[in-house]
Steps between C-alpha positions, in 0.01 A plus 500: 500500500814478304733255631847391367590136407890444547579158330640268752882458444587110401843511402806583673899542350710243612838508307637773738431672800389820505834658668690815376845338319617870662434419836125651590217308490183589277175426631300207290249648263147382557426393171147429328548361152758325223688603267585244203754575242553307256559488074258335273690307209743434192369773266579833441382688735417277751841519650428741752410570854148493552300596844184350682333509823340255742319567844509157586843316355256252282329781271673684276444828244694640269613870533523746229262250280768211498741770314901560575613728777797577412671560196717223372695668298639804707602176818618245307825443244239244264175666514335238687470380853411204667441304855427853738596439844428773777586519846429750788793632640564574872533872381138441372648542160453278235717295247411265220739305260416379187648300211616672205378308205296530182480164364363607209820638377731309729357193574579353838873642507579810716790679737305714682248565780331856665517661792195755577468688809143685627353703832136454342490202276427763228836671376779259455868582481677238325833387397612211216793220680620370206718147669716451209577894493556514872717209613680391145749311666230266656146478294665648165337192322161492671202493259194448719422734852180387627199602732682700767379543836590718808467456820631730825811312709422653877853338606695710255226796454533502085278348236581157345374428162513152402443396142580170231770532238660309242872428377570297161559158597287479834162542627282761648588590844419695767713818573518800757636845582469790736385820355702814572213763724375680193382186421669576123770260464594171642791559781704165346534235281213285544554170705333159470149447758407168380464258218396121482759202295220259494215748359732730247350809457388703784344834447187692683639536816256679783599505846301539802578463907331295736560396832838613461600325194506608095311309275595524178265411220639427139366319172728251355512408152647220247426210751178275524442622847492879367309774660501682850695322774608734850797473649606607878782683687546687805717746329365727217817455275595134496429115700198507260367101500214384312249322592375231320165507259354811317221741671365549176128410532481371092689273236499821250788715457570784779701781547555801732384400820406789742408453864378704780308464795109549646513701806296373781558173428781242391408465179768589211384561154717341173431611190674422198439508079371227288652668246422257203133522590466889583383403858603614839480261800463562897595308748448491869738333754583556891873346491594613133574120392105354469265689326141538345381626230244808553404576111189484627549826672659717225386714280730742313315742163832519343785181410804577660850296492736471765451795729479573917331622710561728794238672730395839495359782734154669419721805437716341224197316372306839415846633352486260298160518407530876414809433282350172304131493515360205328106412379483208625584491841149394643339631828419235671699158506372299800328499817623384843374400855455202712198387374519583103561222253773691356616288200118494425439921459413576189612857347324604157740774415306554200183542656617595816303281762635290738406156661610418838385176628539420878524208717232367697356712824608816326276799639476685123242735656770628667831457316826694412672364187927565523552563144865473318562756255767489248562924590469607890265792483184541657138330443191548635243453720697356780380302776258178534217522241192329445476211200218334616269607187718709265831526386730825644641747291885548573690848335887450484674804475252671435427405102459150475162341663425133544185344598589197767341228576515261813348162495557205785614244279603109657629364188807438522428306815852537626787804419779396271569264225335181565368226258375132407244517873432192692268579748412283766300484835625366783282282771792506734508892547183662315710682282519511095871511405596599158809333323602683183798500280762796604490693200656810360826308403612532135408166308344354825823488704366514829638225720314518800098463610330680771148495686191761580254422758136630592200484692235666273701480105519862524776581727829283450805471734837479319637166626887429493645283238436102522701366248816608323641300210873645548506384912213230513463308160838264440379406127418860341586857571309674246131623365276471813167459318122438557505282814143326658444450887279175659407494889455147567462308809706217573550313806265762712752764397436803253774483255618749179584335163606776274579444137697725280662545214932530490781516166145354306453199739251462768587465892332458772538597873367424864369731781319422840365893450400701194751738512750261568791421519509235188735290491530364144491152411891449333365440149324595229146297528418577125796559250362297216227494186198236559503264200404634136575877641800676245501844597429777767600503847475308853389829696161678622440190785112488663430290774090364581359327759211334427210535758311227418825209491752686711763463224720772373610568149815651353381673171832677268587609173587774260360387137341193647320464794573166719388380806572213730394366905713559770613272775335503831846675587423810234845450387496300182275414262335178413662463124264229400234814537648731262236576253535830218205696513597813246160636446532649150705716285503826771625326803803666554640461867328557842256233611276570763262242644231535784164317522110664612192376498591097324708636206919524504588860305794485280678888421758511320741811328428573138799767324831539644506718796677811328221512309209774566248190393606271714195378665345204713228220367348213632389104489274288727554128560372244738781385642834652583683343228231575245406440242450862396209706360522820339177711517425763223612854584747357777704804583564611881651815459709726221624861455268821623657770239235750700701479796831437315512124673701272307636167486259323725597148591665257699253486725373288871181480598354486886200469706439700775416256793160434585372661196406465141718860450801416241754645385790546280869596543679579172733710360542812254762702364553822720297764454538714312878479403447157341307524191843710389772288639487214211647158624534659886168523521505114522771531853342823653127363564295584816279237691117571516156328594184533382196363555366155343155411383317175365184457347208280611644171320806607642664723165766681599402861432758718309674724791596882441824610627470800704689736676307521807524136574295320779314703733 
């Protein structure tokens, strides 16, 4: 049975409302994919509008092989073109603008921009508005007209394009004017929109509407605070005020913001050019003023500078197709559904199979995968299949077959971007709880911590946040690291000591329950170097009680590993305890410490965690404050390259009650994006637990990270 796939639609339009400016009223399309214009650089040549497709808003292809679609020469008055901008009409016609510019002859200095007009995103009718030509008494001496935009004004039912120009003797600011209907000329001399004194230049601009207001993005140059800022108004041509801080998610130089919206959701989408560094960045936001990055997410086969998207129907999408096939547009891109590990599928275009791991309690006897394909055609068979034994051959349109498998996989033990675990077991409830780093924040910018509980370590229950640096924490508002829980019992009374790691300094907070609330303490309980210690850091805190004295420990360190008592209270330490206890030469950060059978087990963090090597190893001592010994061949865990598991490490270790059945919770970089994503590998990990073994004298036995996890 043939059945047909239509790719769910994610992204809706929201710089206009779909309204006829001549009085009817169009229905909405229902579309199914992107379209992403864009140009690709400096050289000749690359000045140009370029095409590619996405089902999903996150991956991209290149049309017509990553080659022009339109002529340069017969639309523009310099032979090349830059910054494409395209908007959907209420008319359901088209209209782009672009800058006219060849910087290889011209440099950055130019008078002109295009207007292009389409019914079918194919054929473009175009027409050259030279400023200084058309309004000589006003913009005779302007040498730069930048990155215009266009957007539809439903109060005066005519097009608007905004854009940045330059005068001798000023700075870049932003500009408008109406077009006349043809959408060929620009009705009158163009007025001022916006500009910002304190921040000089202001170019980029890209508007969008929400909740009844216009945001207006821009970049601002020439000032130490450069790069993309918004600014707000309730009217679409002036009141613009700018809100402090950029939304810029790096410290490297940006351009050309773009931003549109994820239907079914509130979730907006920024994206913007690195320029410098040939990079693109996403970012994902609900209020368009905070926002996180989502590299993780993208992939794009082409390299494409400042560009927008808009969405398209399946219609326009196979037009499109037709009129600029490509080679590389893959069939399959991803794989949806409740219970699939999506950012864990694995698609071998080359050899075309497919890995789909699913989450625990996942009937794959009996299972229907949703795939997402970069073209909406057909694939078969359709229906729930059977992947108990084999894997299921899949035929999209009809001349491209993959084989798919389906696996239940528990590693990663909970969805999302988690790292650094402390696990711990709580007598007070019977629950584990899991307290990781929030991760997927660029440089390890996440500022607040969160909990997971369970009943068996297989299934875990997204608890609510239980400490955030910017509304909890008085002393540090930044880098919510690697943080340690202790249960303790003091005066009859369960309480919650958790530890954690803020700005490089280490904190430490109070709950009568697990998840909270904590209530931190109002400083910083270690913000200093133990004697004879130069370098590294005062993060990655552990906390051990030790069952045979009833003391507790505070062990820290990056570079050195210290430790010290804590008061009967939990909340300070002892400082006449502080002892160093750096192993050796490949202690790096992370110390774990747990005790079994008359021995205290020492892990620490060897590597740096954007490494694919970093990897866990081991001492023994006989007390908790050591000193240590180092057995032969002490690693824990490292890389699997068979399963494409890397950087291993920062790891906790726990007992499951009433048993000699261990276990340990690290991290890895996600899988299988990471091994490609360089340094974000090291902020996009995944949490995971395996099982742990000893010897008969009590050797920790090398453990192999798995996908499948603990049964």
């Amino acid at each position: 049975m043939k059945s047909l796939l239509r790719i769910s639609f994610l992204l809706v339009f929201t710089t206009f409302l779909f309204q006829s400016c001549a009085g009817t009223k169009n229905e909405t399309p229902e579309f199914s994919n992107y379209l992403f214009a864009y140009f690709t650089g400096n050289g000749d040549g690359e000045e140009a509008v370029h095409y590619a497709i996405s089902s999903d808003g996150y991956n991209y292809y290149a049309l017509n092989d990553d080659k022009a679609i339109l002529d340069n020469r017969s639309i523009s008055s310099t032979g090349g073109v830059r910054d494409p901008h395209i908007l959907r009409g209420p008319d359901d016609h088209f209209y782009m603008v672009l800058t006219d510019l060849k910087t290889s002859e011209m440099g950055w200095n130019n008078t002109a921009m295009i207007l292009l007009k389409s019914n079918d995103l194919i054929n473009w009718k175009s027409s050259v508005i030279d400023i200084t030509r058309s309004f000589p008494q006003e913009f005779s001496d302007v040498n730069r007209v930048w990155a215009p935009q266009t957007i539809y004004d439903e109060h005066t039912g005519k097009f608007m394009v905004y854009f940045s120009m330059l005068q001798p003797g000023g700075y870049d600011k932003i500009y408008y004017a109406y077009t006349n209907q043809d959408f060929t000329a620009l009705e009158a001399a163009p007025k001022q929109l916006f500009f910002s004194p304190n921040e000089k230049a202001t170019i980029d601009g890209d508007i969008i509407l929400k909740d009844g207001k216009y945001h207006l993005f821009y970049k601002t140059e020439g000032t130490d605070d450069k790069g993309i800022k918004v600014a707000i108004s309730d009217s679409l041509t002036s009141g613009y005020q700018a809100l402090p801080g950029n939304v810029d998610q790096t410290d490297k130089a940006v351009e050309g913001s773009g931003v549109f919206k994820l239907i079914g959701s509130d979730q907006y989408i920024l994206m913007y050019d690195v320029y410098r560094d040939g990079e693109y960045q996403f970012a994902e936001s609900s209020d368009l003023q905070n926002f996180k990055v989502v590299d993780e997410q993208i992939s794009m086969n082409f390299h494409p500078r400042h560009g927008t998207v808009i969405p398209i129907t399946e219609e326009e999408t196979s037009r499109l197709l037709q009129n600029f096939p490509s080679k590389n547009i893959p069939g399959i891109i991803g794989v949806q559904g409740e219970n699939v590990r999506g950012p864990n599928v694995v698609v071998d275009e080359e050899n075309k199979t497919v890995f789909i791991p699913v989450k625990p309690g996942t009937d794959i006897s009996s299972f229907e995968p949703s795939f997402r394909l970069a073209q909406t055609k057909s694939i078969e068979p359709g229906g729930p299949q059977d992947f108990t034994n084999l894997p299921v051959k899949y035929t999209i349109n009809s001349d491209k077959t993959y084989e798919v498998h389906v696996a239940v996989n528990n590693n990663p033990i909970v969805d999302g971007y988690y790292a650094d675990p402390e696990i711990l077991y709580s007598n007070k409830t019977s629950k584990y709880y899991l307290y990781p780093t929030s991760d997927g924040f660029t440089g390890w910018s996440g500022t607040y911590f969160r909990t997971f509980s369970s009943e068996d370590l297989i299934n875990w229950k997204k608890e609510d946040t239980i400490l955030n640096l910017k509304t909890n924490v008085s002393w540090a508002d930044r880098n919510a690291w690697a943080p340690a829980m202790a249960e303790k019992k003091i005066d009859g009374e369960y309480q919650y000591f958790y530890y954690f790691t803020a700005a490089q300094k280490i904190g430490v907070a109070v709950a009568s329950d697990p998840t909270g609330p904590f209530k931190d303490s109002g400083e910083p309980l270690i913000d200093f170097k133990p004697a004879g210690v130069k370098g590294g850091q005062e993060i990655d805190p552990d906390v051990f009680t030790d069952p045979n004295s009833g003391k507790s420990y505070l062990y820290w360190g990056n570079g050195y590993m210290a430790a010290a008592e804590l008061t009967s209270d939990m909340e300070h330490i002892k400082p006449e305890t502080i002892k160093v206890l750096t192993p050796d030469e490949t202690f790096r950060e992370g110390t774990e410490v747990f005790f079994r059978n008359g021995k205290y087990y020492f892990l620490w963090s060897e590597d740096d965690t954007r490494s694919p090597n970093y990897r866990v190893r081991y001492a023994t001592a006989n007390s908790p404050l050591g000193p240590l010994e180092i057995p032969e061949n002490n690693l824990v865990i490292k890389r699997n390259d068979q399963q494409q598991i890397y950087g291993t490490g920062h790891n906790s270790v726990i007992n499951k009650t009433g048993t000699d059945e261990w276990y340990i919770v690290y991290h890895r970089f996600t899988r299988p994006k990471g091994i490609e994503m360089g340094d974000a590998a090291g902020f996009n990990r995944e949490v995971c637990m395996d099982e742990l073994h000893f010897d008969d004298s009590g050797k920790i036995l090398e453990t192999i990270p798995t996908l499948e996890g603990i049964q």
